[in-house]
MMTF fields as JSON, N, C-alpha, C and O atoms, coordinates in Angstrom:
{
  "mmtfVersion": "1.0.0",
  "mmtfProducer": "UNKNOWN",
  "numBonds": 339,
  "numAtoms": 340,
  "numGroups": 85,
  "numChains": 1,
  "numModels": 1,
  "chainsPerModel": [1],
  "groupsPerChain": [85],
  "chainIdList": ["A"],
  "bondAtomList": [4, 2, 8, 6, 12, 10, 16, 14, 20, 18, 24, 22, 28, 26, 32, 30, 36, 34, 40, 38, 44, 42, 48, 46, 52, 50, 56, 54, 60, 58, 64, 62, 68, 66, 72, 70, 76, 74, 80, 78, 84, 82, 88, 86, 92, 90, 96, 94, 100, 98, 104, 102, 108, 106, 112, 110, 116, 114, 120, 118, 124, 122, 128, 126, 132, 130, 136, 134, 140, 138, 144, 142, 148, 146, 152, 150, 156, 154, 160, 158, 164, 162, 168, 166, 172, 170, 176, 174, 180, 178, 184, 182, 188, 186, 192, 190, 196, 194, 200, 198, 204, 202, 208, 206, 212, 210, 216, 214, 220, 218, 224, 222, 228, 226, 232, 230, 236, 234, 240, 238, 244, 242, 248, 246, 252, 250, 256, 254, 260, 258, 264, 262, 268, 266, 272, 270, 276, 274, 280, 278, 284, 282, 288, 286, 292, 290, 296, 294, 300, 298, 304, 302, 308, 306, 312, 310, 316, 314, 320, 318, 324, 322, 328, 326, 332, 330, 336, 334],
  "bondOrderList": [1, 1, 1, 1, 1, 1, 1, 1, 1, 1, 1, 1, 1, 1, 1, 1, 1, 1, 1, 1, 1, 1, 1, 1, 1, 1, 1, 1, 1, 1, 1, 1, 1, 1, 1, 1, 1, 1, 1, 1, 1, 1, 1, 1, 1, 1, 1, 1, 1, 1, 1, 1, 1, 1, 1, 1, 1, 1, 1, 1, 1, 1, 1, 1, 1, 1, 1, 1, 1, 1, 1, 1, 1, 1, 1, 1, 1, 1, 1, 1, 1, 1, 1, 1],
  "groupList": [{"groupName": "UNK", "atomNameList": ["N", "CA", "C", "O"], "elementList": ["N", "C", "C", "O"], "formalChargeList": [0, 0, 0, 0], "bondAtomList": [1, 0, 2, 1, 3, 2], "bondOrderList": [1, 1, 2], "singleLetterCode": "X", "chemCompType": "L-PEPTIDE LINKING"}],
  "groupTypeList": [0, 0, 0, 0, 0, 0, 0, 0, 0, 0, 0, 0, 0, 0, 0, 0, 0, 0, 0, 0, 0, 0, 0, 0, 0, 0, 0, 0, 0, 0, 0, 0, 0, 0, 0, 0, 0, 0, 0, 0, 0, 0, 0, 0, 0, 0, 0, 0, 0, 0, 0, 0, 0, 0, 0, 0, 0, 0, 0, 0, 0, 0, 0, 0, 0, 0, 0, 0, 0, 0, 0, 0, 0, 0, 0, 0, 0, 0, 0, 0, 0, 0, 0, 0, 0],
  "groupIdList": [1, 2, 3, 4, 5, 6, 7, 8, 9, 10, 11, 12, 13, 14, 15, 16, 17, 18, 19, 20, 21, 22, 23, 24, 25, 26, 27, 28, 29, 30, 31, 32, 33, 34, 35, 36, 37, 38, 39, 40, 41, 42, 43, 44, 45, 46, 47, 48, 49, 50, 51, 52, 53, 54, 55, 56, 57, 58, 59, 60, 61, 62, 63, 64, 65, 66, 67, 68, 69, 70, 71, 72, 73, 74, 75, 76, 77, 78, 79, 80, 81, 82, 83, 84, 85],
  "secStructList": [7, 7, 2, 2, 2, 2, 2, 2, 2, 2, 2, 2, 2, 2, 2, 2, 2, 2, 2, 1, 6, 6, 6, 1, 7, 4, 4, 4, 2, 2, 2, 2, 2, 2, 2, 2, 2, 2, 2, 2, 2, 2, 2, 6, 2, 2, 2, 2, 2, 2, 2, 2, 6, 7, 7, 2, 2, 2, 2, 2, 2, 2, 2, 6, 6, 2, 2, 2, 2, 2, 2, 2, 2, 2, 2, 2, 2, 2, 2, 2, 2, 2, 6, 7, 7],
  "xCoordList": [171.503, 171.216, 172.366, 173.432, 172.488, 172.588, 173.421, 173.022, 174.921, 175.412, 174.603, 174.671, 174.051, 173.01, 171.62, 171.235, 171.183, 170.149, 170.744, 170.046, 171.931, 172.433, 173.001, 172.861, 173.394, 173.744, 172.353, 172.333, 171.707, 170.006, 169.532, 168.84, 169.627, 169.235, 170.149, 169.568, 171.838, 172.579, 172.44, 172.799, 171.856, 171.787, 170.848, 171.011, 169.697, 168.172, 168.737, 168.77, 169.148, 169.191, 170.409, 170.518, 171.353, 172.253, 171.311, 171.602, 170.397, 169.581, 168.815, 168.738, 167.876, 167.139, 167.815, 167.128, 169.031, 169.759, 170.517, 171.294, 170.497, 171.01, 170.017, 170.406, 168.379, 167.563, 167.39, 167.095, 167.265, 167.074, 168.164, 167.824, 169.516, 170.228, 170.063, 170.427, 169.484, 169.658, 167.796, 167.611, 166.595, 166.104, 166.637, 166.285, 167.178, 167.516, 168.663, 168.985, 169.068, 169.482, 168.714, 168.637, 168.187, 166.997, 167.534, 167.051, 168.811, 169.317, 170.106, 170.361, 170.436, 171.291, 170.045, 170.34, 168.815, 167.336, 168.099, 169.123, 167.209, 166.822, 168.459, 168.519, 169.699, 170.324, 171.055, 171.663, 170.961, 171.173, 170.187, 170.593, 168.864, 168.085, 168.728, 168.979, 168.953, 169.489, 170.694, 170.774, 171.534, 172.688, 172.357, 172.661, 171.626, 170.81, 170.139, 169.431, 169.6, 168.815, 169.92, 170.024, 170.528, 172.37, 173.034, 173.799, 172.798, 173.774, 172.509, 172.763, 171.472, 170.444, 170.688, 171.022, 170.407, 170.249, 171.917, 171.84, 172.751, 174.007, 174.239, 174.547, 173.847, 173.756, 173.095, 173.69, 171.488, 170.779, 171.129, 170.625, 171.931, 172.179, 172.537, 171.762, 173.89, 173.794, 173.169, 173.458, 172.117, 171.301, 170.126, 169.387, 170.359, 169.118, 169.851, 169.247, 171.077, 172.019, 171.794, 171.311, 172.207, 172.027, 170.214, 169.913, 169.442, 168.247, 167.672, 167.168, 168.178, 167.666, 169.086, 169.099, 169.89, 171.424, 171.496, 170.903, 171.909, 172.388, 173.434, 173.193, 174.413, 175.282, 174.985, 174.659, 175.013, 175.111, 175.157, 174.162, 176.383, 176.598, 175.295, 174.958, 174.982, 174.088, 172.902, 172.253, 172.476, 171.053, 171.206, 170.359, 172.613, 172.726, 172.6, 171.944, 173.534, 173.076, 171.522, 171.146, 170.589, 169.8, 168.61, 167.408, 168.924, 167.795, 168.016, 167.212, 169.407, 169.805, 169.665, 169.961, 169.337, 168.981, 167.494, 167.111, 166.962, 165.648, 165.512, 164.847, 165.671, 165.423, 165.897, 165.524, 167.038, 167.362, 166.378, 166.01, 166.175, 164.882, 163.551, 162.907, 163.084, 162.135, 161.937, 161.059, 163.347, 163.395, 163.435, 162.986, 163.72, 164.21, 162.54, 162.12, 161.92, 160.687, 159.779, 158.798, 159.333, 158.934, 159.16, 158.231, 160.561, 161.107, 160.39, 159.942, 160.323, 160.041, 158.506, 157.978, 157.864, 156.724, 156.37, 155.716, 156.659, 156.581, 157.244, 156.841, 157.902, 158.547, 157.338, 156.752, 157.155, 156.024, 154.738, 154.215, 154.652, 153.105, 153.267, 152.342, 154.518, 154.852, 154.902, 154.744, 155.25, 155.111, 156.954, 157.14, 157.886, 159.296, 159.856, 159.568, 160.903, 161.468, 162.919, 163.642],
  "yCoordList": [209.633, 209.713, 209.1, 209.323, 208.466, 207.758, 208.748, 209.863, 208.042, 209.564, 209.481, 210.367, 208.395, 208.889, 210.221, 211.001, 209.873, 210.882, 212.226, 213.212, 212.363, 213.989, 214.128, 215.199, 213.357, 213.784, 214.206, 214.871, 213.806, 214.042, 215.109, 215.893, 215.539, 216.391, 217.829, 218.914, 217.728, 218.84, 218.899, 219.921, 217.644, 217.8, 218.699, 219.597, 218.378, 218.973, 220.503, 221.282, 221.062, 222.435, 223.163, 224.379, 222.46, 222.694, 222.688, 223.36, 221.955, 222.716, 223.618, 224.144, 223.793, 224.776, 226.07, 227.091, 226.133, 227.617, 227.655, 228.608, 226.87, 226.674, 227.137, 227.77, 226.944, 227.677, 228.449, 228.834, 229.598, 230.874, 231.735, 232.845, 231.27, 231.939, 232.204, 233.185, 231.181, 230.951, 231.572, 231.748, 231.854, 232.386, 234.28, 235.145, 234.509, 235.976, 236.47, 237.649, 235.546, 236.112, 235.954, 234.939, 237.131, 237.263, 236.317, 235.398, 237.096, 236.575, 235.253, 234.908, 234.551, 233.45, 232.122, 230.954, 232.748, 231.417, 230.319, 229.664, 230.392, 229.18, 228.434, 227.25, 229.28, 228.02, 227.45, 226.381, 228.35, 227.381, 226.471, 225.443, 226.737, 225.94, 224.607, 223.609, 224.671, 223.377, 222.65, 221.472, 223.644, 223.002, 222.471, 221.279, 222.895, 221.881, 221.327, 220.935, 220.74, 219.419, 218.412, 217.307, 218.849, 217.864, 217.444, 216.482, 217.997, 217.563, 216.47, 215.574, 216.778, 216.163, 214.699, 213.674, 214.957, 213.447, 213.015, 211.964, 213.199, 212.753, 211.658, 210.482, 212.989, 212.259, 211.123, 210.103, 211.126, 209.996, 208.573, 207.464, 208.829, 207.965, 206.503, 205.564, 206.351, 205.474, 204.312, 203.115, 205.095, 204.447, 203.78, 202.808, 204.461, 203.991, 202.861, 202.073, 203.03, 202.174, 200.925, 200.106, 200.456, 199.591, 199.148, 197.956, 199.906, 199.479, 198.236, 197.115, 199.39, 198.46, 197.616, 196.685, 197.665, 196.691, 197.287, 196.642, 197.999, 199.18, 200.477, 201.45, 200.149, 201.447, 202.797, 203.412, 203.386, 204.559, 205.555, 206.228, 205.705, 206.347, 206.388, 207.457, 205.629, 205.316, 205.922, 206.731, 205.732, 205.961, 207.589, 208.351, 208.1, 209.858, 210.365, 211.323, 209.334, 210.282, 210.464, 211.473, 208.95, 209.157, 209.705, 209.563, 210.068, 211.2, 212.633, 213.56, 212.536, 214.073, 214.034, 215.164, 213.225, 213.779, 213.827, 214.207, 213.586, 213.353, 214.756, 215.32, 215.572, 216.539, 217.697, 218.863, 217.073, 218.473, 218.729, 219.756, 217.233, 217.409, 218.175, 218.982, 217.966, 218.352, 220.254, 221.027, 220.411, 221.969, 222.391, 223.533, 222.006, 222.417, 222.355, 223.007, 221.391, 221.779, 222.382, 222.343, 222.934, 223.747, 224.812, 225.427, 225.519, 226.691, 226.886, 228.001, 226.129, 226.108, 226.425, 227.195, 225.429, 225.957, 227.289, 227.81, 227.882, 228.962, 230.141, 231.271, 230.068, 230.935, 231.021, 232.052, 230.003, 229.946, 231.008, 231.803, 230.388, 231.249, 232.274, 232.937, 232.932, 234.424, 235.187, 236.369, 233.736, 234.309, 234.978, 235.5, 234.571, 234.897, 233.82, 232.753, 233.829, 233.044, 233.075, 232.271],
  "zCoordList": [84.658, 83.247, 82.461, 83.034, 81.443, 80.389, 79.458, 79.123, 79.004, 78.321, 76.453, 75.601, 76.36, 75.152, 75.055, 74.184, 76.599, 77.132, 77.356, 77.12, 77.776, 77.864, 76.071, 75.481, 75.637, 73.942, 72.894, 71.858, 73.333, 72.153, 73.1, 72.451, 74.598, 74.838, 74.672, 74.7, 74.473, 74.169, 72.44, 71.854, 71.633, 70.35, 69.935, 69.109, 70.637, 70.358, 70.88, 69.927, 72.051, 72.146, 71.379, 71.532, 70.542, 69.901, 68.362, 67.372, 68.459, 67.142, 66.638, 65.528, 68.274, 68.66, 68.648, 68.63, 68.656, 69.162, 67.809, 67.752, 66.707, 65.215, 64.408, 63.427, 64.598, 64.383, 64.499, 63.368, 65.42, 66.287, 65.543, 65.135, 65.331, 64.429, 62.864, 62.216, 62.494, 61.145, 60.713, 59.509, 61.638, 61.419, 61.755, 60.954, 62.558, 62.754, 61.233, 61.09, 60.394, 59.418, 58.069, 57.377, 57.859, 56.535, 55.183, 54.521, 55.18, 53.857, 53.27, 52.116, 54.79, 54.015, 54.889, 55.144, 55.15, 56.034, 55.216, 55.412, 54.264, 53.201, 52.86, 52.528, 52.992, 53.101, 54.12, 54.057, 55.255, 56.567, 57.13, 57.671, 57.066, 56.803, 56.109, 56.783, 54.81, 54.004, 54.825, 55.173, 55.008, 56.013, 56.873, 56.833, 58.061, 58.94, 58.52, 59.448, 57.165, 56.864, 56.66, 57.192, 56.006, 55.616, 56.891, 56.953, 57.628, 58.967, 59.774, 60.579, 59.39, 60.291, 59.76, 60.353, 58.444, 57.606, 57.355, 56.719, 57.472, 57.764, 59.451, 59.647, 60.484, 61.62, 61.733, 62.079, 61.402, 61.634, 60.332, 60.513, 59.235, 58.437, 58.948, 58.767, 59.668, 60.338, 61.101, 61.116, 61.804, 62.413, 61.045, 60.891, 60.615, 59.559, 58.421, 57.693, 58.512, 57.76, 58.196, 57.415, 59.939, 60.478, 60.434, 60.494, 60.359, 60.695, 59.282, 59.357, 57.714, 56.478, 56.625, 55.82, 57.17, 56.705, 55.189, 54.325, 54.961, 53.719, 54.202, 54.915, 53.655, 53.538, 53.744, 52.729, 54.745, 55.433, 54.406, 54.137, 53.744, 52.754, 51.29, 50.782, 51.033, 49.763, 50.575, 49.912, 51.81, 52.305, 52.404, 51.938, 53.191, 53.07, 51.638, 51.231, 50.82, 49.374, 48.621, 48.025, 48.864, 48.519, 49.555, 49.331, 50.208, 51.213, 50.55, 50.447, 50.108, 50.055, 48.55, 48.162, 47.463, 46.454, 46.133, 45.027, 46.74, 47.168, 47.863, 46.994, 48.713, 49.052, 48.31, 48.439, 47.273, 46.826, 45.331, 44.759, 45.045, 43.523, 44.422, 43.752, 45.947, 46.347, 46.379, 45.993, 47.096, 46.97, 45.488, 45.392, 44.585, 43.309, 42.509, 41.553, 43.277, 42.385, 43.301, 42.559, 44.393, 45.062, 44.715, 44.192, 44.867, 44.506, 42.947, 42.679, 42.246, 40.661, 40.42, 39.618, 41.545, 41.758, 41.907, 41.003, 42.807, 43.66, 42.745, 43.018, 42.028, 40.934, 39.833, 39.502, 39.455, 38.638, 38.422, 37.641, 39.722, 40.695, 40.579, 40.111, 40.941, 41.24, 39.67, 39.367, 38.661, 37.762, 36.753, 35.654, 37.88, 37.611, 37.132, 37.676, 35.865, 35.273, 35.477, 34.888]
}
């Protein structure tokens, strides 16, 4: 094996077991959750940098403001619904 093939496979169970934690704590889910979206889209930036030939950096920021207007109006949604201001 390929030391790329043992890294995506210790990545993937290093996320799987980042999950499992971050669901067993009620109160801080929703923002370790977020933390593992930031680290996800940080890691894969790069590659995606090289793929459009665009700055790594500019592509992490704009994924990540893009997800954070997404949660911000979900949550807004969902507040709504419930009816809480």
């Amino acid at each position: 094996m390929s030391y790329d093939v043992i890294l995506v496979i210790a990545a993937a169970i290093c996320i799987m077991y980042y999950y499992h934690v971050a669901s067993s704590s009620k109160r801080y889910f929703q923002m370790t959750f977020q933390l593992l979206l930031i680290g996800i889209i940080l890691w894969i930036s790069p590659n995606l940098g090289r793929y459009f030939n665009y700055s790594p950096l500019k592509i992490a920021g704009f994924i990540l403001f893009i997800c954070a207007i997404g949660i911000l109006t979900i949550e807004g949604f969902f507040n709504g619904l419930r009816g809480k201001k």
